[in-house]
C-alpha positions in Angstrom: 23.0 -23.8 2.1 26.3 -22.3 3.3 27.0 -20.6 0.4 23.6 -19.2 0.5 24.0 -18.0 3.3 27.6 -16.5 2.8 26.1 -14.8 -0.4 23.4 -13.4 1.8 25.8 -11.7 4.4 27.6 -10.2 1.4 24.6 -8.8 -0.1 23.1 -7.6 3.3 26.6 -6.3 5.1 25.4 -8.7 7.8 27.2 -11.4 10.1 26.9 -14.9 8.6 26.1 -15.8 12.3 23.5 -13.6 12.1 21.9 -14.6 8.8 22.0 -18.6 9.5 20.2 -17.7 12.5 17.3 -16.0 10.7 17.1 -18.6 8.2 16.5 -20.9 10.7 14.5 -19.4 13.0 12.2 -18.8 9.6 12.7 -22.9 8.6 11.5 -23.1 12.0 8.0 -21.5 11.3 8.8 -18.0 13.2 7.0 -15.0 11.8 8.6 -12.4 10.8 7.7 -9.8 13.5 8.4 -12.3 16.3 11.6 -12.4 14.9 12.3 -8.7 14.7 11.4 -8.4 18.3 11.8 -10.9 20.4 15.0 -12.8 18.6 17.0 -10.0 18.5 19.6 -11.3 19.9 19.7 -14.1 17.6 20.5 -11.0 14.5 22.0 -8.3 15.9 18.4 -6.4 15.9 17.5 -5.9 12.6 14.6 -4.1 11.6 11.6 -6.3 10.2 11.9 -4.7 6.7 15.6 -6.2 6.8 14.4 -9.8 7.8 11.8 -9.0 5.2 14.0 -8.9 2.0 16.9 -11.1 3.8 13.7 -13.6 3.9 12.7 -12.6 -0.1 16.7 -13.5 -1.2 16.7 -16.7 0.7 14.0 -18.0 -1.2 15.1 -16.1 -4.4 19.1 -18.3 -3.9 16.9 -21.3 -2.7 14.9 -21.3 -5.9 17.9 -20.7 -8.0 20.0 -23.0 -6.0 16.7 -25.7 -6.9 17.2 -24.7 -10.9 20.5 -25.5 -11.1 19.8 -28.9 -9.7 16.8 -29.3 -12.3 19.0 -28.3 -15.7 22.1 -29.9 -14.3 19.8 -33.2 -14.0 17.8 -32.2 -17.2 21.2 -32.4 -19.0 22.8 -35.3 -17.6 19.5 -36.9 -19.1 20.4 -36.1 -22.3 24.1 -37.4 -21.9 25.7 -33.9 -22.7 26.6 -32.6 -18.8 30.4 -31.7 -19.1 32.4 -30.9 -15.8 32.6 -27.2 -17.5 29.4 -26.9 -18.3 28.6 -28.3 -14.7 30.8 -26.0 -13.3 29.3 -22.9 -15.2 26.2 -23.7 -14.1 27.1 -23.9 -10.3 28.6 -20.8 -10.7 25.7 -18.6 -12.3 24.4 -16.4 -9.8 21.0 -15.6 -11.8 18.3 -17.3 -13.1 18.9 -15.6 -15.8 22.3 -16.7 -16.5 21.0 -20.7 -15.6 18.3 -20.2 -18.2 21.0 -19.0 -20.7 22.9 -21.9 -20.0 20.4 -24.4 -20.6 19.0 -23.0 -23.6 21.0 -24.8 -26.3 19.6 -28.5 -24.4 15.9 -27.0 -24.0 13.1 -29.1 -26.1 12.2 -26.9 -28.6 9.3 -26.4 -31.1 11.0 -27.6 -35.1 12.5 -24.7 -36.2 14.0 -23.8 -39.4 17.6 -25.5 -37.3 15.7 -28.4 -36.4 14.3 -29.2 -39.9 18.3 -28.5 -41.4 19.2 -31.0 -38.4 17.0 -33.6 -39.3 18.5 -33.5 -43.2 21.7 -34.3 -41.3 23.3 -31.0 -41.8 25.0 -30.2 -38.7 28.3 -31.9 -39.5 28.8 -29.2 -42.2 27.6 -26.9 -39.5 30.3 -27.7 -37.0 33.1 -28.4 -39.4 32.1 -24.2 -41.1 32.0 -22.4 -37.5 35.0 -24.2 -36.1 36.9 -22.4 -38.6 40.0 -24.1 -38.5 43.1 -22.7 -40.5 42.5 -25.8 -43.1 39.0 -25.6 -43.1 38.4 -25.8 -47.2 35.6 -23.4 -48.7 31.8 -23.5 -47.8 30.9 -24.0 -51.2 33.2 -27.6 -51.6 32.8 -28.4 -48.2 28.6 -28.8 -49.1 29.1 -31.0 -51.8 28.9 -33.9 -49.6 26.0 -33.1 -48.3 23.8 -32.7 -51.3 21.4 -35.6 -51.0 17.9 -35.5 -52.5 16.8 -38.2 -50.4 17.0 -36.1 -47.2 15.7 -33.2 -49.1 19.1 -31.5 -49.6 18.4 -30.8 -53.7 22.1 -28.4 -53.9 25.0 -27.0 -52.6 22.7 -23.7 -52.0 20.1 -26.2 -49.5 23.0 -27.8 -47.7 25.0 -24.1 -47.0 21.3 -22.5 -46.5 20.6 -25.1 -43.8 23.9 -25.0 -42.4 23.5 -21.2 -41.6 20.3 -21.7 -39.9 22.1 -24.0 -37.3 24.5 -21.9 -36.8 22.5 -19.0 -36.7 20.7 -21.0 -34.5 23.5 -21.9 -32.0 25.1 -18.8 -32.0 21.7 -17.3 -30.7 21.6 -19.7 -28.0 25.3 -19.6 -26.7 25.5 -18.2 -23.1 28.2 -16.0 -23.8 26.7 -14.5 -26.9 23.5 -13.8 -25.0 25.2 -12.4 -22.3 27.2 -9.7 -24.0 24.5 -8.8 -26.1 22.2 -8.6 -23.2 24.9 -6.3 -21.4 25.1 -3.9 -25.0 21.5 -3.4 -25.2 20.6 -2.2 -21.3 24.3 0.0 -22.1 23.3 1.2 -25.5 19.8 0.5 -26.4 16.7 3.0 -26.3 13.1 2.4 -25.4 11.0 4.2 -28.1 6.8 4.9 -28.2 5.2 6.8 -30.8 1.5 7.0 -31.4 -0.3 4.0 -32.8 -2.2 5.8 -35.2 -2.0 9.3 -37.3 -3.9 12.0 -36.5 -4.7 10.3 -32.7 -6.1 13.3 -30.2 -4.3 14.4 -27.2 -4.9 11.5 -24.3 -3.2 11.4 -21.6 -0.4 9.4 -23.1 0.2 12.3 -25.6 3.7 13.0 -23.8 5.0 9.4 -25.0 3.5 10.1 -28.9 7.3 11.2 -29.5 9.2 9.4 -27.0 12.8 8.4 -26.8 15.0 7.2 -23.8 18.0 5.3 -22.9 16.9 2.3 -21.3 19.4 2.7 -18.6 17.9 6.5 -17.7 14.1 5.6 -18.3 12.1 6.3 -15.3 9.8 2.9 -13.7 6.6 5.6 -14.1 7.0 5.9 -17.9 8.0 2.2 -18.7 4.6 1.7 -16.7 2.5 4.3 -18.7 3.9 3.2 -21.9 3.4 -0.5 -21.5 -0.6 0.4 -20.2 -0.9 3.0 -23.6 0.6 -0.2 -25.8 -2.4 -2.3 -24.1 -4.8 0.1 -24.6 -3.6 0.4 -28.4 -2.7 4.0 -28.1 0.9 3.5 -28.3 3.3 1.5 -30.6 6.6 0.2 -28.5 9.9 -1.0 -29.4 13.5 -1.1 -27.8 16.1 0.0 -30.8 19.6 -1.0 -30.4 22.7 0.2 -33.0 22.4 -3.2 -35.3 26.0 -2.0 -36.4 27.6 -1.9 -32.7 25.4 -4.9 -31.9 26.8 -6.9 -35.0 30.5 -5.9 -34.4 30.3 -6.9 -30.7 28.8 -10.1 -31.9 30.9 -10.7 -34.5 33.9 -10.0 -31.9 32.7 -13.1 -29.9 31.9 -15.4 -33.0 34.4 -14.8 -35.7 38.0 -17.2 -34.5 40.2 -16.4 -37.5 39.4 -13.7 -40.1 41.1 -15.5 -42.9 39.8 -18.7 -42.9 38.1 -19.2 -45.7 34.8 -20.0 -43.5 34.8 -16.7 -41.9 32.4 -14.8 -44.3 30.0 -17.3 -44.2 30.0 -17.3 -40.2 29.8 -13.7 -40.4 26.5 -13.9 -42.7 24.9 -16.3 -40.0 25.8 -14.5 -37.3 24.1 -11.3 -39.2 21.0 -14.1 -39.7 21.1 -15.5 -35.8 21.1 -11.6 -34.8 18.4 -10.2 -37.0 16.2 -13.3 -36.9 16.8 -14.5 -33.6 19.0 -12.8 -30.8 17.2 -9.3 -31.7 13.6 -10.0 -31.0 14.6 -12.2 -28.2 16.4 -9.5 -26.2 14.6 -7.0 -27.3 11.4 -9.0 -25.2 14.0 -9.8 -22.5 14.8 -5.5 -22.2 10.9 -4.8 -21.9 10.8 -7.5 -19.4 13.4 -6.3 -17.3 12.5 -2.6 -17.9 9.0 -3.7 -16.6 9.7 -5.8 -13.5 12.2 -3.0 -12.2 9.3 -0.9 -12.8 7.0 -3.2 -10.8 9.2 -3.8 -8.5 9.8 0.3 -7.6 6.3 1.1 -7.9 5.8 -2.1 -5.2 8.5 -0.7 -3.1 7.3 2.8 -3.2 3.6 1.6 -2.5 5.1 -0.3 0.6 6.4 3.0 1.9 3.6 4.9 1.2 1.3 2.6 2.8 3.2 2.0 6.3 3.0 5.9 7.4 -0.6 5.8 5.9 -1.3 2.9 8.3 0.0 4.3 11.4 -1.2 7.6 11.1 -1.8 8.8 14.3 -5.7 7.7 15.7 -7.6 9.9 16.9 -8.9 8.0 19.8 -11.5 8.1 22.3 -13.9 10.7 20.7 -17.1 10.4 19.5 -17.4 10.9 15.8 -20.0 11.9 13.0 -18.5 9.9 9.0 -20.0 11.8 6.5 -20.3 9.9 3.0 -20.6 12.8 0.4 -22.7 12.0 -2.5 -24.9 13.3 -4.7 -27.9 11.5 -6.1 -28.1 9.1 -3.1 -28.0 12.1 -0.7 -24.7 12.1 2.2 -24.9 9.2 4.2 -24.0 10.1 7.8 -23.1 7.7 10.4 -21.7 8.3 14.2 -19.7 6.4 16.4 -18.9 6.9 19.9 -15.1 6.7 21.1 -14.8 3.1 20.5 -15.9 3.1 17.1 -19.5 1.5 18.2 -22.5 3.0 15.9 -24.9 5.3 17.8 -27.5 6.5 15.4 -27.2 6.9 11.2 -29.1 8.8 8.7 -29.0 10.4 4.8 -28.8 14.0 4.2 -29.3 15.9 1.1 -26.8 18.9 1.1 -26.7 19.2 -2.9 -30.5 19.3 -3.4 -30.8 23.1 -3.2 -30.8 25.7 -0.4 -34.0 24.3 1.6 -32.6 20.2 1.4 -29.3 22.2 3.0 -30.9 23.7 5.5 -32.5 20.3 6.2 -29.2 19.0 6.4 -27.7 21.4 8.2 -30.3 21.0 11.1 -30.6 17.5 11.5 -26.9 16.8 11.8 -26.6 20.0 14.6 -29.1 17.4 16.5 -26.9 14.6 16.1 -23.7 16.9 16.9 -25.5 18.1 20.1 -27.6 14.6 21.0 -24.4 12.7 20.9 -22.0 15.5 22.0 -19.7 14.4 18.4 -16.2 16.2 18.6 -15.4 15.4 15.0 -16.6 15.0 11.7 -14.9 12.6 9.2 -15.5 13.8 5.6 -14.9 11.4 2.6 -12.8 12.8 0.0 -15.1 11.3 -2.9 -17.8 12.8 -5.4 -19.5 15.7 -3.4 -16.9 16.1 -1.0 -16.2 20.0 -1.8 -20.3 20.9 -1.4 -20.5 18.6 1.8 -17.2 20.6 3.4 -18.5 23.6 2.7 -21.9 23.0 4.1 -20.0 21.4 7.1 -18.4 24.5 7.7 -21.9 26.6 8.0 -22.5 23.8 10.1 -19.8 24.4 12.5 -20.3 28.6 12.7 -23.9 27.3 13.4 -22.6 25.5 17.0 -21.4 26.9 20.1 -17.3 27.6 19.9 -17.0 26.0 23.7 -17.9 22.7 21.9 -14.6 22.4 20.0 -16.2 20.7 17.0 -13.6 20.5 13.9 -13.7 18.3 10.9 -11.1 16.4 8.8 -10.8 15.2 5.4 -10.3 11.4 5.3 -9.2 9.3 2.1 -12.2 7.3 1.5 -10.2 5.1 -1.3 -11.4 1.5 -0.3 -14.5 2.1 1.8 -16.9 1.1 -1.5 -15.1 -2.5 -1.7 -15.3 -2.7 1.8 -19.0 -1.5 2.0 -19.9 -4.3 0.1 -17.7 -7.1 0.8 -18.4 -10.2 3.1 -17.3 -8.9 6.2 -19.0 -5.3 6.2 -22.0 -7.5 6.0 -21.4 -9.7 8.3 -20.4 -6.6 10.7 -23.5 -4.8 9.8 -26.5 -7.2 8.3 -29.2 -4.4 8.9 -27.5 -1.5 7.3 -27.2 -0.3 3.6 -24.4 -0.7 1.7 -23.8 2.9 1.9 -24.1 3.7 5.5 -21.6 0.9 5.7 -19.1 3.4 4.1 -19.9 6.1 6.6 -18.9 4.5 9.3 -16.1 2.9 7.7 -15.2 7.0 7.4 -16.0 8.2 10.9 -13.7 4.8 11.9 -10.6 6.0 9.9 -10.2 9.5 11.6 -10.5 7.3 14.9 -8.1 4.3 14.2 -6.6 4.6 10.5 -5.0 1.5 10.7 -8.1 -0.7 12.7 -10.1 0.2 9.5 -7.9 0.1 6.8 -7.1 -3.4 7.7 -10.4 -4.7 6.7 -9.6 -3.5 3.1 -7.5 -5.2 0.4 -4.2 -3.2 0.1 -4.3 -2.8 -3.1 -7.6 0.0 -3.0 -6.2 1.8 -0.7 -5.2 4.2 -3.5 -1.6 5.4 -2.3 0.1 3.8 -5.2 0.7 4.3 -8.8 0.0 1.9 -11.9 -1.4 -1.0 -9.0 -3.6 -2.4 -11.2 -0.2 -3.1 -13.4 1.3 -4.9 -11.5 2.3 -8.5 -10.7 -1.0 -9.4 -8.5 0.7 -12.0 -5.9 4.3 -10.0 -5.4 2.2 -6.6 -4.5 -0.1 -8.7 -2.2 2.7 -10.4 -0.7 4.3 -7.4 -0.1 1.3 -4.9 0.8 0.5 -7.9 3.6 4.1 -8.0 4.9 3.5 -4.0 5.8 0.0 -4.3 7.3 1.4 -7.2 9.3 4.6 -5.0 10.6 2.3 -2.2 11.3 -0.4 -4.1 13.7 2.3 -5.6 15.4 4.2 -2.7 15.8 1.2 -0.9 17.4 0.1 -4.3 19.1 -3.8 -5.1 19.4 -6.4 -4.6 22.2 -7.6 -8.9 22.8 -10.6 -7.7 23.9 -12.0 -5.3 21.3 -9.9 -6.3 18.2 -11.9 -7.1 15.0 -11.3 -10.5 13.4 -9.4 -8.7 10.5 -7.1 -7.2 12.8 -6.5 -10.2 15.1 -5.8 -12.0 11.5 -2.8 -9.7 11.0 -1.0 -10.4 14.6 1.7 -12.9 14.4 1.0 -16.3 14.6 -2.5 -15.9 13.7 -4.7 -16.6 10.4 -8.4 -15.7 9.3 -9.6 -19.0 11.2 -8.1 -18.7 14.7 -8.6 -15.1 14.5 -12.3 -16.0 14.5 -11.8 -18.6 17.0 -10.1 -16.3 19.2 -13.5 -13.5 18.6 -15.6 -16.6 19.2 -14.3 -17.4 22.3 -14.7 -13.9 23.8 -18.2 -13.4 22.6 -19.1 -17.1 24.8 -16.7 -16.5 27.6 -16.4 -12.9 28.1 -13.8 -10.2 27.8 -10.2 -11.7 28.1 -8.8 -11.5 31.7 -5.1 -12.7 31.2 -3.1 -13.5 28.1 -2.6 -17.3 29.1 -6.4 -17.5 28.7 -5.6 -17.5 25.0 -4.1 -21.2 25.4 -7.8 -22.3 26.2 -9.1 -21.1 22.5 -9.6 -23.8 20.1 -6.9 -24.2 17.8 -4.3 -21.7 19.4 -1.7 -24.3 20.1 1.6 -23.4 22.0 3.0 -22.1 18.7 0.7 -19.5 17.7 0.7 -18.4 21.1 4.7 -17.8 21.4 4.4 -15.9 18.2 1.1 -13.8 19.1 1.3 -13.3 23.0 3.5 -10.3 22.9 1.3 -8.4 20.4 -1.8 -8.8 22.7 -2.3 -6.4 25.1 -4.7 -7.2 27.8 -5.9 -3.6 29.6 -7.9 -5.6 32.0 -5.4 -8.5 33.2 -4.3 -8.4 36.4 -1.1 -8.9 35.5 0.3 -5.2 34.3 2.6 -7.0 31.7 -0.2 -8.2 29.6 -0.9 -4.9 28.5 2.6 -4.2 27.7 4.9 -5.5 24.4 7.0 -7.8 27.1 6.9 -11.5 26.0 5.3 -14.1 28.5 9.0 -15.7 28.0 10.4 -12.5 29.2 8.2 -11.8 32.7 10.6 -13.2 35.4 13.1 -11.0 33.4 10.9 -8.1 33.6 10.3 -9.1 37.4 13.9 -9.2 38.1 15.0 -6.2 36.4 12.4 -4.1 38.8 13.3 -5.7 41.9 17.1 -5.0 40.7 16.0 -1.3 40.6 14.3 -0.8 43.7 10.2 -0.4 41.9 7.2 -2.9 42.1 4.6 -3.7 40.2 2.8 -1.0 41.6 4.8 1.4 40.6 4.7 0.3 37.0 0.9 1.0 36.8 1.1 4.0 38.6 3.6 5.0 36.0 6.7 6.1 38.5 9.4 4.6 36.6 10.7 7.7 35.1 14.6 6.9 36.5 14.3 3.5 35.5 17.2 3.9 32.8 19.5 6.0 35.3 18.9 3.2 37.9 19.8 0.7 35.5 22.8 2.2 34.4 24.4 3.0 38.0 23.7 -0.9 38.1 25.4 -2.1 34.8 23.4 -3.2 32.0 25.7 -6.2 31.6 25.6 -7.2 34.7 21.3 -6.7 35.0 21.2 -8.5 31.5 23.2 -11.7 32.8 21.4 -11.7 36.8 18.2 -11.5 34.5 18.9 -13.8 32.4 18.3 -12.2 28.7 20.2 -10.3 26.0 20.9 -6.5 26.3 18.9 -5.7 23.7 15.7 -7.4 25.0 16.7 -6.2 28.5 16.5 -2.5 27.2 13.5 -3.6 25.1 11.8 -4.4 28.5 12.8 -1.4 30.8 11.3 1.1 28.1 7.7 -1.2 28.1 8.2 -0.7 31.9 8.3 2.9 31.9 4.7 2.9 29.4 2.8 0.1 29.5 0.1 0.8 26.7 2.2 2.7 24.9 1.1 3.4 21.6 4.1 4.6 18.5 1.8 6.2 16.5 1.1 8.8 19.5 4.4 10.1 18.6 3.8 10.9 15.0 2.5 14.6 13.7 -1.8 14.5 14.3 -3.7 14.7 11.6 -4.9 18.3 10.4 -8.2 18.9 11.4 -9.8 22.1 10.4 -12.8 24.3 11.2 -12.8 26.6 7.8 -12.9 25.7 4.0 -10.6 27.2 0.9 -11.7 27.2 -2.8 -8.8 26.5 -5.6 -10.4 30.5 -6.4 -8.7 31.6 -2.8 -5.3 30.3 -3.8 -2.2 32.8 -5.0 0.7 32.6 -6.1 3.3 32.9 -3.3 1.0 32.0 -0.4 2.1 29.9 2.6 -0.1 26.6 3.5 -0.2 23.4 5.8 -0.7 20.2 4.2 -0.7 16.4 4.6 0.8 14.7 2.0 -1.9 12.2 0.6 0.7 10.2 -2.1 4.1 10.2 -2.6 5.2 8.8 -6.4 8.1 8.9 -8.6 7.9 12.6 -10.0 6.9 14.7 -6.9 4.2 14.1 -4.1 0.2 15.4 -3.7 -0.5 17.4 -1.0 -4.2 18.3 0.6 -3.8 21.8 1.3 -7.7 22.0 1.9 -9.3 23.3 -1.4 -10.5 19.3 -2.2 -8.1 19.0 -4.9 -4.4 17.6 -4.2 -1.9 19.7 -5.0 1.4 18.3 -6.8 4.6 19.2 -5.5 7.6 18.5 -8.5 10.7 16.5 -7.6 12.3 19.5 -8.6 10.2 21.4 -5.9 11.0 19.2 -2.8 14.0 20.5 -1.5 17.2 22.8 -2.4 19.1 19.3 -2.1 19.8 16.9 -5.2 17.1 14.1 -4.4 16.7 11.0 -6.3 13.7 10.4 -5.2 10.8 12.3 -3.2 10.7 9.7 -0.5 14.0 11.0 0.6 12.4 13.6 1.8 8.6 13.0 2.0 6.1 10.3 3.6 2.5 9.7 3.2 0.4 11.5 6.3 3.5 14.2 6.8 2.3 17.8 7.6 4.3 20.1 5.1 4.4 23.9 4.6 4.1 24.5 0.9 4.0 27.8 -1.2 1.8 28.1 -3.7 3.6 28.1 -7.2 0.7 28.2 -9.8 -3.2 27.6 -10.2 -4.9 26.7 -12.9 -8.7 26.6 -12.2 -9.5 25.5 -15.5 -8.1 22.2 -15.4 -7.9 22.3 -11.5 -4.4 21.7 -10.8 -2.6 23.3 -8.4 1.2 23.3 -8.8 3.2 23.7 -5.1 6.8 24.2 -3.9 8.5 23.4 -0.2 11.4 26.0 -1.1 10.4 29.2 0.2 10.4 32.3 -2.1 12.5 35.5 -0.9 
């Protein structure tokens, strides 16, 4: 474990203090956020996406550290564990290089080397590829070997066997397979071509004719190319230089050019390269190529999602969702500020000028009946008609009212509508009217909502469907977790989803904990929580601080201190001069100068915690309740509609950026279709990649650069034209 843990501080450019410490606080059962905030002492505050992937490579080295163990003992079994070979294998630092190691001791399906075995051939084998100075000539060296009984009818069986075992070995050696594997991700290309003649224009057409050096390839094309090879529309291969490949190979192999063996090592190595080592690393390059690919696209979907989650809520308001749609009319739901459902109904915009006028009438009642601030509109089929009749809507109501309407992403709300929980949420209403208050409930709290729905729809990815189902899971959960907890979660009105996500908690005493509130009433403290079944004292050290209590009596439950951490909190005030009183009346604002004129050090040690969780607690002090996504840019929220037809080339807009991928990001500029900003677009800068610069839910200026109504796309730019 040491040297895991020394390898870890390396990789991380972290103390190995720091990173035994995390390791055991996660051995120990400690989630992840708990760690992040309340331990960080115990790592020098890193951030929870640094625990995160500290956490992934501990259980990478751990799983490696377990293979060795299993080939070292899988050897040994066979009687054929050297002290080298022992020591190469402690040494590998990949799984890769283990694997390459224990290839040549692997059981393996008879192969053409197996069958040359059996006839008792590898002595010849051994005795050509040694290639000693006196080794005598292949052709007088198989005359021993010529034995009919063991199927060995000439000199020409007895060499052609002899080849395939050493074609054989030489294509499992570890060094071979190493070098070669380094020549073909230096040298090798990645090629696609259409799978058939004459094939039309798809949307794969810019990879009928395509050529790239593995090493420059970009994740997005290995992930389009591998889906048009599924699909049958491309043909694939990787194509290394055979020459370079053979010369390297032969560089490795070949001991001593004149011995009279050489030659016919040279014509198996040709064999073992063509036959074997070729195909093999050629799968091995499409495999690598195609995890790094997953693994970007993962990444980038992470870091899409977490600004898409904490999107600033627009809270307290009551709100009209409007589910656009055509044949099944708009479904229309409203909420009032805390999400509760006051009336719905279904509208028919798109069913000519009197059904509009319909429309148009009945939700001015609702507007007016329930005095609705906003309107939520999906983003789905119907959207454009259903803004644009919103917007004769809103010229239709008196200005004083301040009614505005927002676009909202409504990627998800279908599997939600109709999943378990919606119906359990809402047994009396249609599936569809489900939607439209999953809408309305977006615009309110983004990340409430979106926790109810799998990740994976949210829809701010690229290629999701590709990719390795449990590592995006794993790592689309480990951001929804960071985000609740980040934000922390009302006890008493929290959904069972949301609860699920808190530290410490799971699906079951999430619904314990909803259970207990719906018998007992609203919580009143957060100690109460020990009384719900199956909350022990665990779950509650890792879920008390991300419970906020508005109604405890105690100001601190409604603040991101830890229980652990009160008498601190208590201390620190007294140490200041302010009471408790004084917290909820918010008249802390020289709290920080106060504490310095004291000495941080000297308030950390009289209160008895770190620095970092002593300033952690002074800034709580100064806003209980506070919320982070308050902080962020507000969503756009608009009282007018464009067309793609009112767009120019040259003209200034605001947008939110809806996606952010490898080749640029989409931006809603307000004309219902997204338009695409290039990479090359982004910024004056060299970037590498447009999250440098750009995050899902950021409000940009962009210039139009180009409009193509035909095949609506709209083509943007953030540099500003002279």
């Amino acid at each position: 474990m040491q040297d895991v843990i020394q390898k870890l501080a390396k990789e991380l450019d972290k103390k190995e203090e720091y990173v035994r410490n995390v390791a055991t606080l996660l051995e120990e059962g400690n989630t992840v956020p708990f760690i992040a905030r309340y331990r960080k002492e115990m790592h020098g505050s890193m951030d929870d996406q640094t625990i995160r992937l500290l956490a992934d490579r501990l259980q990478y080295l751990k799983n490696l550290e377990e293979r060795k163990a299993e080939v070292k003992k899988s050897i040994e079994g066979q009687g054929k564990l050297t002290k080298e070979l022992e020591a190469s294998i402690d040494e590998a630092e990949t799984l890769a290089a283990v694997e390459d190691l224990y290839r040549p001791y692997k059981q393996k399906r008879r192969t053409r080397a197996t069958i040359a075995r059996e006839k008792g051939l590898e002595p010849l084998a051994d005795l050509l590829y040694a290639q000693a100075q006196d080794c005598p000539a292949p052709e007088n060296a198989a005359k021993d070997y010529v034995d009919a009984e063991k199927g060995v009818e000439s000199v020409e069986d007895a060499l052609a066997g002899a080849r395939d075992i050493i074609a054989e070995n030489i294509s499992d050696d570890a060094l071979v397979r190493g070098k070669l594997r380094e020549f073909w991700l230096s040298r090798a290309d990645l090629v696609s071509s259409a799978a058939k003649k004459g094939q039309e224009d798809s949307v794969y057409s810019n990879y009928y004719r395509f050529r790239a050096f593995v090493g420059k390839v970009q994740g997005y094309q290995v992930l389009a190319i591998n889906r048009g090879e599924r699909e049958e529309i491309l043909k694939v291969s990787v194509e290394a230089d055979r020459d370079s490949a053979l010369a390297a190979l032969c560089r490795i192999v070949l001991k001593k050019p004149d011995c009279a063996a050489t030659e016919f090592v040279r014509s198996a190595a040709e064999d073992g390269y063509d036959r074997l080592l070729a195909p093999s690393l050629e799968r091995e390059v499409r495999a690598i190529l195609t995890d790094s690919a997953s693994e970007g696209a993962i990444g980038q979907f992470a870091l899409n999602l977490r600004p898409l989650l904490m999107q600033p809520p627009v809270k307290g308001f009551v709100t009209m969702g409007l589910d656009p749609g055509y044949r099944m009319g708009c479904k229309v739901a409203v909420v009032d500020g805390t999400g509760k459902v006051l009336e719905t109904t279904v509208v028919y915009p798109t069913f000519g000028d009197k059904k509009k006028r319909e429309c148009i009438d009945t939700l001015k009642k609702l507007i007016e009946k329930h005095k609705v601030k906003h309107i939520a509109i999906g983003n789905g089929t119907a959207s454009r008609e259903t803004e644009s009749m919103t917007v004769e809507l809103l010229k239709e109501l008196d200005p004083k009212a301040g009614v505005s309407y927002a676009i909202v992403s409504e990627a998800g709300a279908s599997v939600y509508s109709a999943s378990k929980l919606a119906a359990e949420e809402f047994p009396d209403f249609d599936v569809n009217l489900r939607s439209a208050v999953s809408i309305a409930r977006r615009l309110q709290d983004p990340l409430a909502e979106l926790v109810k729905i799998d990740p994976k729809s949210i829809g701010v990815g690229q290629y999701q469907h590709d990719m390795p189902e449990k590592r995006l899971s794993q790592t689309l959960d480990g951001v929804v977790e960071d985000c609740v907890n980040a934000v922390g979660v009302d006890l008493n009105t929290a959904s069972a989803p949301l609860l699920a996500r808190v530290s410490g908690l799971n699906a079951g005493v999430a619904a314990s904990v909803v259970k207990y509130r719906e018998e007992n009433g609203h919580f009143t403290s957060r100690r109460q929580l020990l009384k719900v079944p199956k909350l022990g004292a665990k779950a509650f050290e890792q879920c008390a601080g991300f419970l906020r209590v508005p109604e405890s009596k105690e100001v601190l439950d409604n603040t991101a201190v830890h229980p652990e951490s009160y008498a601190a909190a208590e201390k620190l005030l007294a140490l200041c001069g302010y009471t408790e009183a004084d917290v909820r009346a918010g008249n802390l604002g020289h709290l920080m100068e106060k504490l310095h004129t004291y000495g941080e050090e000297r308030a950390a040690k009289e209160c008895g915690v770190g620095l970092a969780t002593l300033f952690d607690v002074a800034r709580e002090l100064k806003q209980p309740g506070r919320d982070p996504r308050d902080e962020l840019p507000a969503p756009v929220l608009r009282t007018d509609v464009m067309k793609i037809s009112d767009l120019k080339p040259g003209m200034e807009l605001r947008g939110t950026v809806r996606n952010v991928i490898d080749f640029g990001a989409f931006v809603d500029v307000g004309v219902h279709q997204d338009g695409l900003v290039h990479i090359s677009e982004i910024s004056d800068r060299f970037i590498k990649h447009p999250s440098e610069v750009l995050s899902v839910g950021d409000v940009v200026t962009v210039y139009v650069k180009e409009v193509d109504e035909k095949k609506n796309r709209i083509s943007l730019t953030m540099k500003k034209r002279s």
